[in-house]
VEXDREN-2710 file (C-alpha; in Angstrom, 1 decimal):
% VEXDREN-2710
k/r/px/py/pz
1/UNK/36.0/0.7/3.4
2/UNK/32.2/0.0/3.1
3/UNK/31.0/-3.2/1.0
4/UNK/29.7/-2.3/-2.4
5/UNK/26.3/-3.5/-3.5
6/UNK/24.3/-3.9/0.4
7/UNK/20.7/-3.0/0.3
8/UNK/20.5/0.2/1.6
9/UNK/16.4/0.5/2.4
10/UNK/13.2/-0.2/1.4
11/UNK/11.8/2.7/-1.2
12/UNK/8.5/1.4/-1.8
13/UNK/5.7/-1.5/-2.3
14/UNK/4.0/-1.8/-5.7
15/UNK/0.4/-2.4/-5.8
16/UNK/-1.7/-2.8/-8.8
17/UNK/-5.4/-1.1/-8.5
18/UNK/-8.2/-1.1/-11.0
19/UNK/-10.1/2.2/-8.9
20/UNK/-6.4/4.3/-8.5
21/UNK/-8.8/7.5/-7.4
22/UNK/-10.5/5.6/-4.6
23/UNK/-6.7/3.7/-3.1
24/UNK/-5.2/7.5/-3.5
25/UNK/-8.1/8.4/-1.4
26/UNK/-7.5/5.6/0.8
27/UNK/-4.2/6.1/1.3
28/UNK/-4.2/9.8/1.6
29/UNK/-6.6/9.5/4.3
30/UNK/-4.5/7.4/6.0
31/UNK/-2.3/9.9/5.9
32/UNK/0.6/9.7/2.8
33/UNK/1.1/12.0/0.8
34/UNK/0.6/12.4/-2.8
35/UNK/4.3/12.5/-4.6
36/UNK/3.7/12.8/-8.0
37/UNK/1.8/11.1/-10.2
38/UNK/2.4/10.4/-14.4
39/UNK/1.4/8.0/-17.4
40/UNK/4.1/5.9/-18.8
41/UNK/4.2/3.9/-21.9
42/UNK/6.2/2.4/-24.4
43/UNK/9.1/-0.5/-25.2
44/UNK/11.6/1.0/-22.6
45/UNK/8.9/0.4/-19.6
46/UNK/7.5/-3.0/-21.7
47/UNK/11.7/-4.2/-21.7
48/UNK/11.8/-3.2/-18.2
49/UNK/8.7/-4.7/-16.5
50/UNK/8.5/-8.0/-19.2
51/UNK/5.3/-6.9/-21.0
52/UNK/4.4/-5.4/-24.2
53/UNK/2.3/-2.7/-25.4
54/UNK/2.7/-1.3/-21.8
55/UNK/0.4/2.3/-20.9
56/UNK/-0.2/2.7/-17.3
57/UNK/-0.8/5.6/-15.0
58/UNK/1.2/5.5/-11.7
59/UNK/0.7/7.4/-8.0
60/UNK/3.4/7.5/-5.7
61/UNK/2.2/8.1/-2.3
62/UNK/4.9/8.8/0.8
63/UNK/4.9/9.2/4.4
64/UNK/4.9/12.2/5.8
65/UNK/8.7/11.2/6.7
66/UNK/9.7/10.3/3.4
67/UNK/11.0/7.0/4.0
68/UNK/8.4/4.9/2.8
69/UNK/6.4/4.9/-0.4
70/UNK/3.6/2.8/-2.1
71/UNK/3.4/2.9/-6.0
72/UNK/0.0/2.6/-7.5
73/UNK/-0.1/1.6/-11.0
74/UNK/-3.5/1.5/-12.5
75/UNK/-2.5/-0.4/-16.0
76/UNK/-4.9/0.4/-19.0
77/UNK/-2.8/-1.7/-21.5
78/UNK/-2.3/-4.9/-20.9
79/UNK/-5.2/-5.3/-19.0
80/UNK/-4.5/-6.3/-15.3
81/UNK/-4.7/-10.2/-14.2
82/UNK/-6.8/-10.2/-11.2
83/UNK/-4.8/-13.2/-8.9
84/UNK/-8.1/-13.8/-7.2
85/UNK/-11.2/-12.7/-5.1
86/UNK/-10.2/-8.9/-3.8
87/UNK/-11.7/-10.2/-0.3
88/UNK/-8.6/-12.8/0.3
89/UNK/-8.0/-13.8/3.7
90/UNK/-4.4/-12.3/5.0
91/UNK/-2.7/-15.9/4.9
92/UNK/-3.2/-16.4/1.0
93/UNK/0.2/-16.7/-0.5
94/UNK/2.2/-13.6/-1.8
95/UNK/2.2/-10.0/-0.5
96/UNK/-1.1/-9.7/1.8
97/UNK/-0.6/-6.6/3.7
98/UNK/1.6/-3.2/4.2
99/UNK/1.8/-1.8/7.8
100/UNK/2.2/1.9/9.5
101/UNK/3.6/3.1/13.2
102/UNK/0.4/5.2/14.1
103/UNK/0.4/6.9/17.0
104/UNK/-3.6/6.7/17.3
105/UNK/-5.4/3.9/16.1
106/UNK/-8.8/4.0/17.2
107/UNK/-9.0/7.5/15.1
108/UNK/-7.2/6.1/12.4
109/UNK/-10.0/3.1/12.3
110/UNK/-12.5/5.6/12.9
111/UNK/-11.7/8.2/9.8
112/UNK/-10.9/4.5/7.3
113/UNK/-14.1/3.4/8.0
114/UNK/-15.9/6.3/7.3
115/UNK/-14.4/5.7/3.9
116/UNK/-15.6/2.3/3.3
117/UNK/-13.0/0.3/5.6
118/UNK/-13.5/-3.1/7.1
119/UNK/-11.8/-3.5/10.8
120/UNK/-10.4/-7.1/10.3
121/UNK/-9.5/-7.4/13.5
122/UNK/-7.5/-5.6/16.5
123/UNK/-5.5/-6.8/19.5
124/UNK/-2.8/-6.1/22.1
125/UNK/0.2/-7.6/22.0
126/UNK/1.5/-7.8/25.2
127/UNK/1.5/-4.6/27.1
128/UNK/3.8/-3.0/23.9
129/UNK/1.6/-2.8/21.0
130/UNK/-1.8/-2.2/19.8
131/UNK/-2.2/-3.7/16.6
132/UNK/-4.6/-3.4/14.1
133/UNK/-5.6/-5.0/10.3
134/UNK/-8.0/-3.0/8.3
135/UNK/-9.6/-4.3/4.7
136/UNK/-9.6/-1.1/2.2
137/UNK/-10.5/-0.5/-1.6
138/UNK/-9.9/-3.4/-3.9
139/UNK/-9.2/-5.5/-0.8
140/UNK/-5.6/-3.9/0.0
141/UNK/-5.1/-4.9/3.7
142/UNK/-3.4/-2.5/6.0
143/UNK/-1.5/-3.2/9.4
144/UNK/-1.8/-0.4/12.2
145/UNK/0.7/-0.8/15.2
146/UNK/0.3/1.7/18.1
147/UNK/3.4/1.4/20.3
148/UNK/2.0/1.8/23.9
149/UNK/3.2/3.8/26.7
150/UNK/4.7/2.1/29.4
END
């Protein structure tokens, strides 16, 4: 018999956006896709979440393969506490980045940057992976790995 109570996977990453058309745009061009967006509101979502007086409008984006999501919350009440600069190098504490299997990444680079997206860097990591960190809206950072054909 199976143990009760083991993590079974990841469903999503939360981020909190000030711009949520823009990161949907971001994202969407990345490739997710659009799963539903709503407002929510009230003391249930206030007792759940530790705040009060809670309205925020939320965008759940998924991969084309369903198994990964990213929750965009765009908060109008409380007003959202920005942590610090949205240009914040990848080794400042807390969660820094999200990354994708891609099998392309130079055209993935190419159609992000068209849309405003810095190129942080790139390399190769051995003779397995291309890797790739791009800067988008509000600073979100996102890694690209290209598995390479051996």
């Amino acid at each position: 018999m199976a143990a009760k109570g083991k993590l079974l996977r990841m469903d999503n990453i939360l981020i909190v956006v000030d711009d949520l058309e823009a990161v949907k745009a971001f994202f969407t061009e990345l490739g997710m896709e659009l799963e539903g967006e709503a407002t929510v509101e009230g003391p249930l979502v206030g007792s759940l979440i530790g705040l009060k007086d809670v309205r925020a409008t939320l965008a759940m984006m998924r991969t084309a393969d369903g198994h990964c999501g990213i929750e965009l919350d765009k908060f109008h009440t409380p007003n959202p506490v920005r942590f610090g600069p949205v240009d914040e190098p990848v080794n400042t504490m807390g969660y820094r980045r999200v990354m994708f299997a891609v099998d392309d990444i130079d055209e993935v680079v190419t159609r992000l940057r068209a849309h405003g997206a810095e190129l942080i860097g790139e390399m190769q990591y051995e003779d397995t992976n291309r890797l790739a960190y791009i800067r988008g809206p509000e600073g979100i950072i996102v890694g690209l790995s290209q598995q390479l054909d051996n």
